[in-house]
C-alpha positions in Angstrom: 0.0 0.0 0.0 1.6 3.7 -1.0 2.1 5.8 2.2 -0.5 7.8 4.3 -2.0 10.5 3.4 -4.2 13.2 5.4 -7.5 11.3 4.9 -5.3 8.0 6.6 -4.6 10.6 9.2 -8.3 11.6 9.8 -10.2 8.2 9.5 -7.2 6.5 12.0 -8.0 9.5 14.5 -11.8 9.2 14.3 -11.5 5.4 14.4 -9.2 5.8 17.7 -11.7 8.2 19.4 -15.3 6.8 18.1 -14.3 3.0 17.6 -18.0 2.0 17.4 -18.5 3.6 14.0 -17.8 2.5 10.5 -15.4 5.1 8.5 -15.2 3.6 5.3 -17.2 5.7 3.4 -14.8 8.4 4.6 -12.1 7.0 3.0 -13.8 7.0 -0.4 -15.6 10.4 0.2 -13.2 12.3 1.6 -10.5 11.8 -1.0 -13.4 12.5 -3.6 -13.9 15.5 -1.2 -10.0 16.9 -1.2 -9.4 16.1 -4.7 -12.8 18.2 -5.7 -10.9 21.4 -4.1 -7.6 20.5 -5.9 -9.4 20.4 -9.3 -11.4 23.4 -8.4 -8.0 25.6 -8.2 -6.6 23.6 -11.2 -9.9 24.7 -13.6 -10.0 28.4 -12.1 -6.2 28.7 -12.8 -7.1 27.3 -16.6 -10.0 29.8 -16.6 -8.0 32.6 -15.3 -5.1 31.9 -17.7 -7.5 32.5 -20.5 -9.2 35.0 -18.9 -12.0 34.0 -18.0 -14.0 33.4 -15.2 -15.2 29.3 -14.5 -19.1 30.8 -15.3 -17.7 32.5 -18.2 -16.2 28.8 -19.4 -19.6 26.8 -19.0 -21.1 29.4 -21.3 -18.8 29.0 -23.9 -18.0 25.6 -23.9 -21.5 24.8 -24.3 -21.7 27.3 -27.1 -18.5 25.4 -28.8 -19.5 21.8 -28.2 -22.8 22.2 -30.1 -20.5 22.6 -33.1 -20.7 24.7 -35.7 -22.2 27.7 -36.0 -21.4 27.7 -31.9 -25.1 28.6 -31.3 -27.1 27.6 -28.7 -30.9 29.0 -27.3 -30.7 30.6 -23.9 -32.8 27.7 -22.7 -30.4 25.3 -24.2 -27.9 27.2 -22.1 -29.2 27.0 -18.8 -30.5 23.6 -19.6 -26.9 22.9 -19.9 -25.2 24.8 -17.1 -28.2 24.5 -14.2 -28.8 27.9 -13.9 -31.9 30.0 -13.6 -33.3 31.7 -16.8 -32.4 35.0 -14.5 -28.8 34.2 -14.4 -28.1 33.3 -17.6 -29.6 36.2 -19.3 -27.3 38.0 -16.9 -24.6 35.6 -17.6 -25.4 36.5 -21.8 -25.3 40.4 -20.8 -22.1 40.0 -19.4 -20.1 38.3 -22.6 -22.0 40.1 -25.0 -20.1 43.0 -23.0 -16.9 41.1 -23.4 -17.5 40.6 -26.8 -17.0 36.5 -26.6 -20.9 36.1 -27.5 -23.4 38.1 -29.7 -27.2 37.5 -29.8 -29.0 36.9 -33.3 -32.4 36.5 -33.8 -33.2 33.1 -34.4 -33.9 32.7 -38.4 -36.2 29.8 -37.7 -38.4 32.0 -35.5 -38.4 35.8 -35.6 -39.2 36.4 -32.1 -36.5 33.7 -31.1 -32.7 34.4 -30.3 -29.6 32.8 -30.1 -26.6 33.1 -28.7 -23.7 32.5 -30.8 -19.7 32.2 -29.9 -17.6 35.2 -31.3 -14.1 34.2 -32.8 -12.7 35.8 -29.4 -14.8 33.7 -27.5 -14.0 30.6 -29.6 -10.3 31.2 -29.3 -10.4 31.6 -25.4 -12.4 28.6 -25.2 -9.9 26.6 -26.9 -6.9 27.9 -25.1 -9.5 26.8 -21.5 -9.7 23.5 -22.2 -6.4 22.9 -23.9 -4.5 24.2 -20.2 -7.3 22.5 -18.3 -6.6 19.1 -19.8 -2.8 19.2 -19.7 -3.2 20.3 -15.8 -6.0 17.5 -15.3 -3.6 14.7 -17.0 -1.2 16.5 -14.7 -3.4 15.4 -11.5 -4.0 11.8 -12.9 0.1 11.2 -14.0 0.2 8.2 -11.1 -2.4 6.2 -12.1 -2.0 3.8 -15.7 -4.5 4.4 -18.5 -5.8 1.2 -17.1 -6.7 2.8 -13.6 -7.9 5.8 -14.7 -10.0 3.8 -17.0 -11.3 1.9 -13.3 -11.5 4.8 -11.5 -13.9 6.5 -14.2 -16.1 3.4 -14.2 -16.7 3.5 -10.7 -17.2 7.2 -10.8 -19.7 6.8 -13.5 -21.4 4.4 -11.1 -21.7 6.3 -8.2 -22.7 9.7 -10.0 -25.6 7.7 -12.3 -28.1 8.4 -9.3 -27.3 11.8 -8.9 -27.4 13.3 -13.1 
């Protein structure tokens, strides 16, 4: 078995002081837990090196995965990135101002609109995910392509319930 780490620490502390419970879903959890907040700071560092905000990223890379023309609905949108119809109109304000999104009525239906990735926005899109993967295969660089294939499977299976 590789060495301790903090959540070894934790669990062998709790198990000392309350023996009569069962900490093994902390040992799953809580390194799901710790390695959330590591890949939070990886993305925002991504983000940021691109700049742009994560909120700013969901946008557009749900804008550049619908392919081309990088169009999408504003119900599409927050459809897509679980946010009220409030927010992402305000969300849509704020990167037409940035000028990495325009709004064009929809030429299927006049009173429709889209919202449609600018080549600014597709540019810092790409440059995103292109740091945001090398720093992701970064965090995985001690497990083989077979374990991370594993470890996605069982990820998979636990998050089915919750998406």
């Amino acid at each position: 078995m590789p060495g301790s780490d903090e959540v070894d620490r934790i669990v062998g502390a709790w198990s000392r002081e309350r023996p009569d419970l069962d900490f093994a879903p902390m040992q799953v959890l809580s390194r799901v837990g710790r390695l959330a907040k590591h890949l939070d700071r990886a993305r925002r560092a991504a983000f940021e090196a691109s700049g742009l905000d994560s909120w700013e990223f969901d946008v557009l890379s749900a804008l550049r995965r619908a392919g081309e023309p990088y169009q999408l609905s504003p119900k599409a949108l927050l459809l897509q990135t679980l946010v009220s119809s409030g927010t992402m109109t305000n969300r849509i304000d704020r990167l037409v101002d940035r000028e990495v999104v325009e709004r064009r009525t929809d030429p299927h239906d006049g009173r429709g609109i889209l919202v449609v990735l600018t080549v600014e926005g597709l540019a810092r899109v790409d440059a995103a995910i292109s740091t945001l993967l090398t720093s992701e295969a970064e965090v995985l660089d001690n497990l083989s392509p077979t374990e991370q294939e594993r470890l996605a499977g069982l990820l998979r299976k636990l998050s089915l319930d919750f998406d």
